[in-house]
N, C-alpha and C positions, 0 to 999 in steps of 0.2 A: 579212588574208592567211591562208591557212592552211596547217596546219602538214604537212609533210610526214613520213613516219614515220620515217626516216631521220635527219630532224635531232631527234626526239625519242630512238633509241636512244640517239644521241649523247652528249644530254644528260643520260637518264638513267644514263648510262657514266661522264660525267665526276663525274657526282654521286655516285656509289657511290664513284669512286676517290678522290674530296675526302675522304670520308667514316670512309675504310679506312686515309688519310693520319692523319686525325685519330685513328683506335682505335690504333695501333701508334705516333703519337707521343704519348698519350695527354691530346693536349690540347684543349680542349672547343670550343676556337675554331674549327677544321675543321671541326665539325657545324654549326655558323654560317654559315659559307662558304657548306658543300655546298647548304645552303637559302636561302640568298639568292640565289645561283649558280645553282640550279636555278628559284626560283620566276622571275627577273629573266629566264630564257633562257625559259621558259616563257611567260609575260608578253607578251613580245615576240616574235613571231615572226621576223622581220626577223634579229634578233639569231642567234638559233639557228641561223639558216641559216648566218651568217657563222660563229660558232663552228666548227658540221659542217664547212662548209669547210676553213678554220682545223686542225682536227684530221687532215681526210684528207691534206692538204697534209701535215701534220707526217709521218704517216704515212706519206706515201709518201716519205720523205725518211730519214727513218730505215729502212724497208724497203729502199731503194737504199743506205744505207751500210750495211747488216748481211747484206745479199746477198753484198756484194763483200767483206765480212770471213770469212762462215761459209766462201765458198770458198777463199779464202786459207790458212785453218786447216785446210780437207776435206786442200787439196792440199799443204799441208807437212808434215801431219801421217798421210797415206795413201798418196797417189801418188808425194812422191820416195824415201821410206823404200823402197817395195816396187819403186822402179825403181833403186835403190841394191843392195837385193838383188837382185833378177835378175839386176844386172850381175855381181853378186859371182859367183853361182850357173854363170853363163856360158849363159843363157838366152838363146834367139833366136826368142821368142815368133813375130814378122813375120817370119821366114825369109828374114832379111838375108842377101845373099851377098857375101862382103867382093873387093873387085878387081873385081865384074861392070859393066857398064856398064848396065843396067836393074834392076828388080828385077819386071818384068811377067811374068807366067807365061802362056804361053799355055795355052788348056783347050778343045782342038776337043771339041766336044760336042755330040750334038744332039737335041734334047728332044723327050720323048715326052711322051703323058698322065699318066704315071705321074707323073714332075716337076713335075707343076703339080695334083694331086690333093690330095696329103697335105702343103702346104711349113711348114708349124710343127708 
């Protein structure tokens, strides 16, 4: 079988991070790992792919719970503060009309060249 480059990044990704595991807990057995880990995915092709798999799965998994977290934190930590002020401020950013029954504006208009030349 051969090996696709994809599931080598991988492999040599996991190996570096065995590895980086091992210097920062400075224990020698890590660098062990990372070379057995690596020659064994290496080795085997088969394996490697299962691995790659294995990691984009994780991947995309933790990507979809840290998505739904960062905007969680964006939005509590940005959007209600400053829609908290507004309110305070007595801002009416959308040109809310309190008692109307619509809020549709009508805008007879009617377009020329000029409109459609320059629009950003």
């Amino acid at each position: 079988m051969k090996f696709n480059r994809k599931h080598i990044e991988t492999i040599i990704v996991l190996t570096i991070a065995i590895a980086v595991l091992g210097w920062f807990t400075k224990k020698q057995q890590w660098y062990w790992v990372a070379l057995i880990f690596a020659l064994v995915a290496l080795a085997v092709p088969p394996l490697a792919k299962y691995i790659h798999i294995g990691w984009m799965k994780l991947a995309q998994a933790i990507g979809f719970v840290m998505n739904k977290v960062l905007l969680t934190v964006v939005f509590i930590i940005i959007v209600i503060p400053l829609g908290i002020l507004s309110r305070i401020m007595g801002k009416n950013s959308i040109r809310l009309k309190k008692g109307g029954n619509t809020y549709f504006k009508t805008r007879n208009h009617t377009y020329t060249k000029a409109d459609l030349e320059n629009m950003w």
